[in-house]
C-alpha positions in Angstrom: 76.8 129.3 -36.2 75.5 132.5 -37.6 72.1 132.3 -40.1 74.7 133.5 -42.6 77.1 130.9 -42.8 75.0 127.9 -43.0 75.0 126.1 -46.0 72.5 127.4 -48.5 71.9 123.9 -50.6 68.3 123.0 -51.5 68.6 119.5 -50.1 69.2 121.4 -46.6 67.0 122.5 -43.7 69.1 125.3 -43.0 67.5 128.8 -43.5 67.9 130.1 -47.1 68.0 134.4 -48.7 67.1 136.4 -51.6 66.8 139.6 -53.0 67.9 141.9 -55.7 70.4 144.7 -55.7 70.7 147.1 -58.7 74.3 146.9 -60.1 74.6 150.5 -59.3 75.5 149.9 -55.5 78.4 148.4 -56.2 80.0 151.2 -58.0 82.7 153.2 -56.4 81.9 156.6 -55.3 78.7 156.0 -53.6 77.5 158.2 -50.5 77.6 156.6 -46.8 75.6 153.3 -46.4 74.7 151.9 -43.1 76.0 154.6 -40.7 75.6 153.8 -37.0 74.0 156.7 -36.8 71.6 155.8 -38.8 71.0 153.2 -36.3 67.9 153.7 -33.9 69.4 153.0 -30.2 66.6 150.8 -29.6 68.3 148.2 -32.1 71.5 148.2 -30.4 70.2 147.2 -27.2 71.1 143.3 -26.4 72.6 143.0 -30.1 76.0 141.9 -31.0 74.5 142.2 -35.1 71.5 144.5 -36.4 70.2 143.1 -39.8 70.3 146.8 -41.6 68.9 145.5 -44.8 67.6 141.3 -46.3 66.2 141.3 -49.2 65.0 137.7 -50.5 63.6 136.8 -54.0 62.3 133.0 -54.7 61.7 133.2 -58.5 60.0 130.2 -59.8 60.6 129.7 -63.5 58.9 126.7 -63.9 58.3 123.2 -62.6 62.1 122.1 -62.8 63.8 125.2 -62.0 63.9 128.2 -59.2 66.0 131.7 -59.1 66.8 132.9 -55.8 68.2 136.0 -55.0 70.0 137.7 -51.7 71.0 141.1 -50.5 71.6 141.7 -47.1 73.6 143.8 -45.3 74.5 143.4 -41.3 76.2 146.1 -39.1 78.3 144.0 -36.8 78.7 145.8 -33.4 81.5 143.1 -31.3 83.5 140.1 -31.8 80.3 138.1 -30.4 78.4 138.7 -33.9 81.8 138.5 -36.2 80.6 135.3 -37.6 78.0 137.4 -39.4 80.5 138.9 -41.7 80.7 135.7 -43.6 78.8 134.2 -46.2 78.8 130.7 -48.0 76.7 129.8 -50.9 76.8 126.3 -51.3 76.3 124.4 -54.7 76.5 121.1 -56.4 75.1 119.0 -59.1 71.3 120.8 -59.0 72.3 124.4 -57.5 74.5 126.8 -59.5 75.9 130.2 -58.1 75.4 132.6 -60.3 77.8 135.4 -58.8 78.8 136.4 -55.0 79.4 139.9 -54.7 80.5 141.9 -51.2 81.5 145.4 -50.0 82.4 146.5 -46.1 82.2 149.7 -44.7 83.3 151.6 -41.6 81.1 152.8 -38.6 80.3 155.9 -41.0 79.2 154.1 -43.5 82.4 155.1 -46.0 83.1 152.3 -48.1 86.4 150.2 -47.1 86.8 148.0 -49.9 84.4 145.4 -52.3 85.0 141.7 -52.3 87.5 140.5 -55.5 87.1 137.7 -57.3 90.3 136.4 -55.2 88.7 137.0 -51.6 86.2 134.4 -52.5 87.7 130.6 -51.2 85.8 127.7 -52.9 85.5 124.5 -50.7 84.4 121.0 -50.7 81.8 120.5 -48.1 82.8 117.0 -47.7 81.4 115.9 -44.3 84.0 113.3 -43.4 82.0 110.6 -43.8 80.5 111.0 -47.4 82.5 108.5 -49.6 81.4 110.9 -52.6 79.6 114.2 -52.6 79.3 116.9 -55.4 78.3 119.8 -52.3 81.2 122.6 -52.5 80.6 126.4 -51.0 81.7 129.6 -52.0 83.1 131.5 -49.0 83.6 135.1 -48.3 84.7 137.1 -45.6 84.5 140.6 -44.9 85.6 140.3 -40.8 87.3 143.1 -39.8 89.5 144.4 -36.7 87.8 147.6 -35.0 84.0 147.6 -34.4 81.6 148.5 -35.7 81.5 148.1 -39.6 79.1 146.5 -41.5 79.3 144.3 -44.2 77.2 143.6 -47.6 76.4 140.5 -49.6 74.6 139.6 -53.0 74.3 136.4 -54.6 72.3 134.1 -56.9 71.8 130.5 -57.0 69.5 128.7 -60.0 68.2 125.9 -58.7 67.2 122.3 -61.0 66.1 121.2 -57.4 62.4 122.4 -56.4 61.5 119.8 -54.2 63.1 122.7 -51.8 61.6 126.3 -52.0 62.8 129.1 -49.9 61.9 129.1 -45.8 62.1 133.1 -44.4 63.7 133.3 -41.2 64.5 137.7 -41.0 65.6 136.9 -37.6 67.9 133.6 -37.4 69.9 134.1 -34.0 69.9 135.6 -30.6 71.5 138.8 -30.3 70.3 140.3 -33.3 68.1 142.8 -34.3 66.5 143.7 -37.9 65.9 146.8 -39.4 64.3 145.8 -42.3 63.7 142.6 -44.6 61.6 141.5 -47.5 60.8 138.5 -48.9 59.2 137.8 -52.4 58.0 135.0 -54.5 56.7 135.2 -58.1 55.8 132.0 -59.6 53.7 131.1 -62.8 49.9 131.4 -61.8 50.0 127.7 -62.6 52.3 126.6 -60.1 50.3 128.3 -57.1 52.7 128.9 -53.8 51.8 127.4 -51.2 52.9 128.6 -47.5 52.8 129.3 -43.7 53.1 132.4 -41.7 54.6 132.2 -38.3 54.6 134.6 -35.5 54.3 137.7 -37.9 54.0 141.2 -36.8 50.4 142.3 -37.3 51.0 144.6 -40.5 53.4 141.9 -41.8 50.4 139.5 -43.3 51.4 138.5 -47.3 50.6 141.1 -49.8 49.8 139.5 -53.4 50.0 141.4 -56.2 50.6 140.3 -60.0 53.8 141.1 -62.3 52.1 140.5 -66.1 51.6 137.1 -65.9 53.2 136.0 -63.0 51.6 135.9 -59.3 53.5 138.1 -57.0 53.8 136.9 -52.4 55.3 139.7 -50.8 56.0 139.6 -47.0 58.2 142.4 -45.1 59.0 143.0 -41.3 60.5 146.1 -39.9 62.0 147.4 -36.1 63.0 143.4 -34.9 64.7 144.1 -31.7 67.5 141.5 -30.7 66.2 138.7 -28.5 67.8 136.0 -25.6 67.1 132.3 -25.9 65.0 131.8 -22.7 65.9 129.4 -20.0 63.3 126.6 -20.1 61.5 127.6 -23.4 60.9 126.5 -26.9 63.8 126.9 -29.4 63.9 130.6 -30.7 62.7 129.7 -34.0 59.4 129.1 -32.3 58.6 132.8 -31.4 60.1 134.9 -34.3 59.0 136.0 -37.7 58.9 133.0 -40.1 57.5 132.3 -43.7 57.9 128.9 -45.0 57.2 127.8 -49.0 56.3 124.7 -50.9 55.5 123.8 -53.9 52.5 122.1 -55.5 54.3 120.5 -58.3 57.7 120.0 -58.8 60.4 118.4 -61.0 64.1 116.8 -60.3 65.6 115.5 -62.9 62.6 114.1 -65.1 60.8 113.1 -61.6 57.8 115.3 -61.6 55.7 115.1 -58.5 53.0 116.9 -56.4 53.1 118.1 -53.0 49.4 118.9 -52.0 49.8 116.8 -48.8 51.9 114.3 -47.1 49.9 111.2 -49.4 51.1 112.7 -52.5 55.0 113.6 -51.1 55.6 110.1 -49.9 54.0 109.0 -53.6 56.9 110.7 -55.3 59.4 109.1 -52.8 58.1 105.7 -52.8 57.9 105.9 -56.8 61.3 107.1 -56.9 62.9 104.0 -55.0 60.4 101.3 -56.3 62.2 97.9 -58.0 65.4 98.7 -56.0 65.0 96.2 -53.3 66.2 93.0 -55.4 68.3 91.2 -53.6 70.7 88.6 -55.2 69.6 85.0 -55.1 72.9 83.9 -52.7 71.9 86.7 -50.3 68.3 85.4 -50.3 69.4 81.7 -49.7 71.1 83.3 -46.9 68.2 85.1 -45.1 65.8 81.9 -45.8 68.5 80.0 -43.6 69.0 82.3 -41.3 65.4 82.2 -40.1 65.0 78.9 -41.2 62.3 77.3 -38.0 62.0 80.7 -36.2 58.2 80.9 -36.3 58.2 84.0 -33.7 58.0 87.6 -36.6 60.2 89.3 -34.0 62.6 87.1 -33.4 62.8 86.6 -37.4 63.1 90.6 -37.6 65.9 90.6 -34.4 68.1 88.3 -36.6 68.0 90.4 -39.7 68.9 93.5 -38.0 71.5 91.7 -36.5 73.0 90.5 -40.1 72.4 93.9 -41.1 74.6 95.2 -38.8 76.9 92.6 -38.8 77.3 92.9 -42.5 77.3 96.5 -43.6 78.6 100.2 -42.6 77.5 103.4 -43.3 78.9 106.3 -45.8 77.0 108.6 -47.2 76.7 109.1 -50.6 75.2 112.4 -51.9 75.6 113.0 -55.9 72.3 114.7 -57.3 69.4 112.9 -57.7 71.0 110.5 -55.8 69.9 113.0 -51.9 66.7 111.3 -52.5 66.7 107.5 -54.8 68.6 105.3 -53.2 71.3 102.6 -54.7 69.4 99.2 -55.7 70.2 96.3 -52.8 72.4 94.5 -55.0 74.6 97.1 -54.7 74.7 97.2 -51.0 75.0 93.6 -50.9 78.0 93.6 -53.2 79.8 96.5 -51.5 78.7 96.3 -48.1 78.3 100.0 -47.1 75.4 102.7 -48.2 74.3 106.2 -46.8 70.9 106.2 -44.8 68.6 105.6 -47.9 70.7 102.5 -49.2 70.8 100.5 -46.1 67.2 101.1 -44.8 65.8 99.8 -48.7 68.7 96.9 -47.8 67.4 95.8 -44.6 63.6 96.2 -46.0 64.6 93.7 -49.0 66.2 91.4 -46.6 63.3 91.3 -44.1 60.9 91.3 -47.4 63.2 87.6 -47.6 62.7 87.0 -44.3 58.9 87.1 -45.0 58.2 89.9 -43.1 57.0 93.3 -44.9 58.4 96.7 -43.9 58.3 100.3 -44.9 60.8 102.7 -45.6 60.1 106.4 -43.5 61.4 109.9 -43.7 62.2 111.3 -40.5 64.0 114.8 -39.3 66.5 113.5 -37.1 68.2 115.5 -34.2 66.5 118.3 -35.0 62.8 119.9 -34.1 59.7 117.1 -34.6 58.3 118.6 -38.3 55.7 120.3 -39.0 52.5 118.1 -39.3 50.3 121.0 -40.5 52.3 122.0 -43.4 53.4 118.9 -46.0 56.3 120.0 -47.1 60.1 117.9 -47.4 61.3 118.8 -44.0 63.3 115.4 -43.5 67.0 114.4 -43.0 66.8 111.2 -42.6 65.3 107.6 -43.6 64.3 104.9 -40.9 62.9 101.9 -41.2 58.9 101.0 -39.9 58.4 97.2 -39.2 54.6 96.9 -38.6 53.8 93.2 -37.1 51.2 90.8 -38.2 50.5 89.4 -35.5 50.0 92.4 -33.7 48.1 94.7 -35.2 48.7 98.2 -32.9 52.6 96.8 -32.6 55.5 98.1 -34.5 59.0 97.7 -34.8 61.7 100.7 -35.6 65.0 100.0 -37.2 68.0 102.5 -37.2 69.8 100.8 -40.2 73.0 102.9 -40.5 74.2 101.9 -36.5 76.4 99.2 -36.3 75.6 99.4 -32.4 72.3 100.4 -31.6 69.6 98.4 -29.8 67.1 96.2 -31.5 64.1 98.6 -31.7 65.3 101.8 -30.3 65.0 105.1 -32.1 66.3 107.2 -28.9 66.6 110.8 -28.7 68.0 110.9 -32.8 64.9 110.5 -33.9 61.8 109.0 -30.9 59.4 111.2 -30.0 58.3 112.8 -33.7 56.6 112.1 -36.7 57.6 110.6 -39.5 56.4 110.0 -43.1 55.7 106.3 -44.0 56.2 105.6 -48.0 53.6 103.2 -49.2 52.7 101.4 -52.4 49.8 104.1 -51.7 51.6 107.3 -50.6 52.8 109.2 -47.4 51.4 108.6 -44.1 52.3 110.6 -40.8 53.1 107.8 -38.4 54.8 108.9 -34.9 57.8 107.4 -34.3 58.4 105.4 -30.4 57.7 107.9 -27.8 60.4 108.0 -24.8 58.9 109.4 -21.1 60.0 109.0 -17.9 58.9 105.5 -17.3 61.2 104.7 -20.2 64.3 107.2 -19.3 65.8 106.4 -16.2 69.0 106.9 -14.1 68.8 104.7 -11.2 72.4 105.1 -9.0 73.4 103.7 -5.9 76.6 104.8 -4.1 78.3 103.6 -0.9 80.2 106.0 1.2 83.1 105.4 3.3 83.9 107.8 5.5 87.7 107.9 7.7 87.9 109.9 11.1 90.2 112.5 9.1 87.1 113.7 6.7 88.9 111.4 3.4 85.7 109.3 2.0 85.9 106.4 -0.5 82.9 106.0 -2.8 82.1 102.9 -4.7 78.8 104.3 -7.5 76.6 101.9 -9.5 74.7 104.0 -12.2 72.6 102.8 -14.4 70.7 104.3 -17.5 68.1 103.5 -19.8 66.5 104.9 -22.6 67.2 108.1 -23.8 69.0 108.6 -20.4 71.6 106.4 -21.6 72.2 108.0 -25.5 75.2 109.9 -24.6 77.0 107.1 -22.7 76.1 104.7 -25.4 77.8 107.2 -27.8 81.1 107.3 -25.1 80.9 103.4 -24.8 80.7 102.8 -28.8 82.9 105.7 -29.9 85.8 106.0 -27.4 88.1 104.1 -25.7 88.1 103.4 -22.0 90.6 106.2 -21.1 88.9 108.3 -23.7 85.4 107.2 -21.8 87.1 107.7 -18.2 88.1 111.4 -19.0 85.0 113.0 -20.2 83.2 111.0 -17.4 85.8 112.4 -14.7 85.1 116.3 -16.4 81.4 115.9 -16.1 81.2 114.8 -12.6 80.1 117.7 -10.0 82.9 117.2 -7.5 86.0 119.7 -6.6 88.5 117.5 -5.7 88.8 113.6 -6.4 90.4 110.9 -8.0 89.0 108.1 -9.7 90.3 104.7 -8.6 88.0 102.5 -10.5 85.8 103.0 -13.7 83.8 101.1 -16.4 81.5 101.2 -19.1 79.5 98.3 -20.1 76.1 97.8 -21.7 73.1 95.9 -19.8 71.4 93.5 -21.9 68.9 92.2 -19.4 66.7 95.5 -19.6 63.5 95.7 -22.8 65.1 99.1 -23.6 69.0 99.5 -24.4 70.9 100.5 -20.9 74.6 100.8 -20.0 75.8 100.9 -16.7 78.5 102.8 -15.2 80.6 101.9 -12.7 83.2 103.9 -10.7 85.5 104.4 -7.6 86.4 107.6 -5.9 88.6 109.2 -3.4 87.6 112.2 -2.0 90.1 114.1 0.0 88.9 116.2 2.7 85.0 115.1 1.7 84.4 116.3 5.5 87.0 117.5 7.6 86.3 117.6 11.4 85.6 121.2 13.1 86.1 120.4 16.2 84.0 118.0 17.2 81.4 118.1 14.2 81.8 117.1 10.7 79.5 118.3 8.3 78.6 116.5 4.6 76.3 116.5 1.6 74.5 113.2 1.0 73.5 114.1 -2.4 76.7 113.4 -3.9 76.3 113.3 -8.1 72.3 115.1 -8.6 72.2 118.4 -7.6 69.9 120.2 -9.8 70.8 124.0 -10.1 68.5 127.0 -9.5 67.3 128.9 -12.0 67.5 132.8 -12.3 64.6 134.6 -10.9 63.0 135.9 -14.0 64.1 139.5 -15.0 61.0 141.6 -16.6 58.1 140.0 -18.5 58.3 136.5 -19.9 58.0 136.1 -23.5 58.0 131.9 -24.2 56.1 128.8 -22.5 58.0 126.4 -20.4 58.9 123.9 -22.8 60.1 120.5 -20.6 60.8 118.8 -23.8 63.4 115.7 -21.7 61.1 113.0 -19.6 63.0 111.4 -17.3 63.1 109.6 -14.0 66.3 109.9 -11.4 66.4 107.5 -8.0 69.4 107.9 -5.9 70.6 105.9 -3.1 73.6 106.9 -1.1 74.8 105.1 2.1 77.0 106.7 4.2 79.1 104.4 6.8 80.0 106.6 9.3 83.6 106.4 10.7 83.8 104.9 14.3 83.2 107.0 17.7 81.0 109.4 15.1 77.1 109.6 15.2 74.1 111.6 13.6 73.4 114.6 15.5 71.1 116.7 13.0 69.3 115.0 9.5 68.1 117.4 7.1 64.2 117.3 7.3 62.2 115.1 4.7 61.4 117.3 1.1 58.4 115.9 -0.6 57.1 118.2 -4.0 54.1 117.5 -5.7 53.8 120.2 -8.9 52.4 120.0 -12.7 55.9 120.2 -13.3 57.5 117.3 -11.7 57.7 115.5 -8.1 59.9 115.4 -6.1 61.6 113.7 -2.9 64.4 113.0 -0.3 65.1 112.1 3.0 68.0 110.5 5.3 67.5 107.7 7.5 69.4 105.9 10.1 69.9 102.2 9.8 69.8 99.8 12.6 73.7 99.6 11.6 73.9 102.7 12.2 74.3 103.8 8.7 72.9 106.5 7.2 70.6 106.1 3.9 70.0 108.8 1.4 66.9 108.4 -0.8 66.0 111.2 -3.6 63.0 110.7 -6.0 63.0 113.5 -9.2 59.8 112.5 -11.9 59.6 115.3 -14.7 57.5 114.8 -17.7 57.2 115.8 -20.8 55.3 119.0 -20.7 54.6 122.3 -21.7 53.4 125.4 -19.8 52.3 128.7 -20.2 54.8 131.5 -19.8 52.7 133.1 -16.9 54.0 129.4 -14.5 57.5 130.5 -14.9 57.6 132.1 -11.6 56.3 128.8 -9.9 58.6 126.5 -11.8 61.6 128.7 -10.7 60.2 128.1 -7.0 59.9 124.4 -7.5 64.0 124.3 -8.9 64.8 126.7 -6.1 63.2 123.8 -3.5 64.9 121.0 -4.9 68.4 122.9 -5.4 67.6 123.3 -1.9 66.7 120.0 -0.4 69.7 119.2 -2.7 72.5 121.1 -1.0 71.4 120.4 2.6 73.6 119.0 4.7 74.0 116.6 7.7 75.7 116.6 10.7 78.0 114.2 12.2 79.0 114.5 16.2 81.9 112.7 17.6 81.4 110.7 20.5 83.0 112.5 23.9 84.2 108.8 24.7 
């Protein structure tokens, strides 16, 4: 979705504008705006949108209360960048819009018509989930028929929410270029801005200035041209222009608190929730029984989590204040559902029941890990950290809002990052339970029946662990078996098959959470006689693609963000009066990337064994080894796609 149409709330991550616009543009009668013309070529090139104007002012009025103002104006140049003549300005009970104002004009830059009062659709933002949210946006659209035409937004929104300042993104997509953007903060000299610059154009450094009494941060960029998500490289948000803002003191509704670092953040949060983990005394009684003689602290925690999940749902609830304090325990307890907040402080008053002391911790969940250099509220979510007693580098993580998920298992939502642990002390940056390749595997084993006509019969055993195994945990959880049997028949790699047997299940036997998938194919005219040869692909489900040879100079790292370890085994049972005549060779790769390996066999049976081996780990490389990581795909797309050869006996 376009930069544009993201929600604008403070509680949000998203990207957020401002700027000002004198009233005078939008009278009638002005001169051309935003002709193509105007338009250096170099812009156009690779860009389905060109930024021709964003203009973003953070005003900071005082502890409790921010201004921030937008003007922007985008020349869209194809249907692939329509969703840029939108805009939504989202409020609720701590954001107000102050006005939304619009205007379109044609490839000449001749006004077609301003937005009314009428054009503008107000929605709930309800997620589908919430049980009660006070988000709504205010949505306009300007999309027209014929290209090009650009379109022309203003708006305002006073904020009562400071705990979120303004983050700068002047180039939020691929595909689009940027003529010219601004950004500006003014803030009281006693309420000192604090910020990071990212990947800023030499001459694009902050310029402070003062404005009578105010402090002035002024940052501007110029001549973006439109860039392409690279294959293999770091989100785009890691190479272009960025300015992000904090505060150093805030205040949300009478909760004043500092953000200097990540000690005095969690403070504020961990203030903000203390006293509401009370549980009532017949809940209590309950726990106390419940680990009644279990002297083991993980066992103890394992059977909490299990009531937990037995005994509540989630639903979020987001109503002011109420994005960041959760509801008490009691109130859990009596209702039996609460948003991510509510049943993480739950499960923490239980376990503090069950004798066992836990933490609550914020965490950005299915997102980019945060960044640790710059304390700032960049979280989405709340988890729960278990440290044990008894051993003292040993720690337990609890997803509280699952009613599914594995004892101890953070998986790809939110392993692998940082989080911030609220203490009776303050914030802490903890890392949450890494996942590599050791812990993600895929280990399959198929068995291939093959008739004289070329018809095989495949019975597969797949099992996956770890992160490996998040998305068919989702399917498994989430869908039902012909639901399951469908998406797994559209993702496998075959041309032409039915599926005669299929199943889902989860492996409990395994530390870390696994399901395993089994299934039973027919594959019509898998390998056809020519004449007295048949020919076959042993690698029947893992063919890793090539990648494109790269096309001019290389602007990101290799980012191999996914560990993970694959083992195949595929026997082939050759049909009678057939024999190998030709085995593709043995592949062995040894690389800073990865390793790799396969080879074919024959068994004293006479059947024929496939073995691949891929090991990639979690690793990053400069852009200058993209050549050599496209060779290494390019061997093992190779090695993949070979082929063997099967001869039919002359008797």
């Amino acid at each position: 979705m376009s930069y544009f149409l993201t929600t604008l709330r403070r509680a949000s991550l998203g990207f957020t504008l401002s700027g000002l616009v004198a009233s005078a543009a939008w009278a009638g009668g002005q001169p051309p705006k935003y002709a193509l013309s105007d338009l250096p070529t170099s812009l156009r090139e690779n860009a389905h949108a060109v930024v021709r104007e964003y203009e973003e002012t953070l005003l900071v009025k005082s502890v409790g209360r921010t201004v921030q103002t937008v003007h922007r104006a985008a020349t869209i140049l194809d249907d692939n960048g329509k969703h840029w003549a939108g805009e939504l300005v989202s409020y609720d009970q701590l954001n107000s819009v102050n006005y939304l104002r619009g205007a379109v004009y044609d490839a000449n830059g001749r006004l077609i018509r301003q937005l009314k009062a009428s054009d503008v659709k107000d929605y709930s933002l309800a997620d589908g989930i919430s049980l009660a949210t006070d988000t709504r946006g205010r949505l306009a659209d300007l999309s027209q028929a014929t290209y090009p035409y650009t379109v022309e937004f203003e708006y305002e929104v006073t904020s009562d929410n400071p705990l979120f300042y303004s983050s700068w993104h002047p180039q939020a997509g691929e595909h689009v270029a940027v003529e010219h953007a601004s950004f500006r903060v003014i803030t009281p000299t006693e309420l000192p801005l604090r910020y990071q610059e990212r990947h800023l154009p030499g001459s694009s450094a902050v310029v402070r200035s003062k404005q009578g009494a105010l402090d002035v941060y002024q940052w501007q960029v110029a001549n973006l041209v439109a860039l392409e998500q690279e294959t293999a490289g770091p989100p785009l948000e890691e190479l272009v222009p960025a300015v992000l803002t904090a505060p150093t003191a805030f205040e949300v509704q009478g909760h004043r608190g500092a953000l200097t670092s990540w000690q005095t953040l969690g403070q504020w949060n961990y203030d903000l929730n203390a006293g509401r983990d009370v549980l009532p005394a017949d809940v209590k009684a309950r726990i106390a029984a419940l680990v009644k003689d279990v002297p083991d602290e993980r066992t103890r925690i394992r059977k909490v989590y299990e009531y937990l999940q037995a005994n509540t749902r989630y639903i979020s609830i987001q109503l002011g204040l109420g994005g960041w304090q959760t509801f008490p325990a009691s109130a859990v307890s009596a209702t039996g559902y609460g948003d991510c907040k509510a049943l993480t402080n739950y499960c923490m008053a239980l376990l503090k029941a069950a004798d066992v002391t836990a933490y609550c911790a914020l965490v950005r969940a299915d997102e980019a890990d945060i960044r640790t250099e710059f304390p700032s509220n960049q979280f989405n979510h709340v988890v729960l950290c278990v440290p044990l007693k008894a051993a003292k580098a040993d720690t337990v993580w609890l997803e509280c809002t699952s009613q599914n998920q594995a004892f101890g298992y953070m998986g790809s939502f939110t392993g692998n990052r940082h989080a911030l642990l609220l203490t009776p002390t303050g914030g802490k940056i903890v890392r949450t339970p890494r996942y590599g390749a050791v812990e993600n595997r895929r280990e399959r084993r198929a068995d291939l029946y093959l008739d004289a006509q070329g018809t095989a019969t495949v019975s597969v055993r797949t099992m996956r662990t770890g992160q490996e195994q998040d998305h068919h945990s989702q399917l498994l959880h989430g869908l039902s078996p012909a639901d399951q049997k469908k998406q797994i028949a559209e993702s496998l790699p075959l041309p032409n098959f039915s599926i005669t047997k299929f199943n889902l299940a989860p492996d409990r036997r395994t530390a870390l959470p696994a399901v395993v998938e089994t299934l039973g194919l027919t594959l019509p005219n898998f390998a056809p006689p020519s004449g007295k040869r048949a020919f076959l692909t042993p690698n029947l489900l893992s063919r890793l693609p090539a990648l494109a040879a790269p096309v001019g100079e290389r602007r990101a790292d290799i980012w191999l963000d996914h560990a993970f370890s694959h083992a195949d085994t595929v026997r082939i049972h050759v049909p009678a009066g057939f024999q190998a005549e030709t085995l593709p060779p043995p592949v062995q790769l040894t690389t800073a990337f990865g390793t790799y390996s396969s080879q074919i066999q024959t068994l004293p049976d006479g059947t024929l064994q496939y073995v691949r081996r891929l090991h990639m780990p979690r690793t990053r490389f400069p852009r200058t080894d993209y050549p050599a990581y496209v060779e290494f795909r390019r061997k093992i797309s190779t090695a993949d796609k070979a082929q063997l050869v099967l001869l039919k006996n002359e008797a």
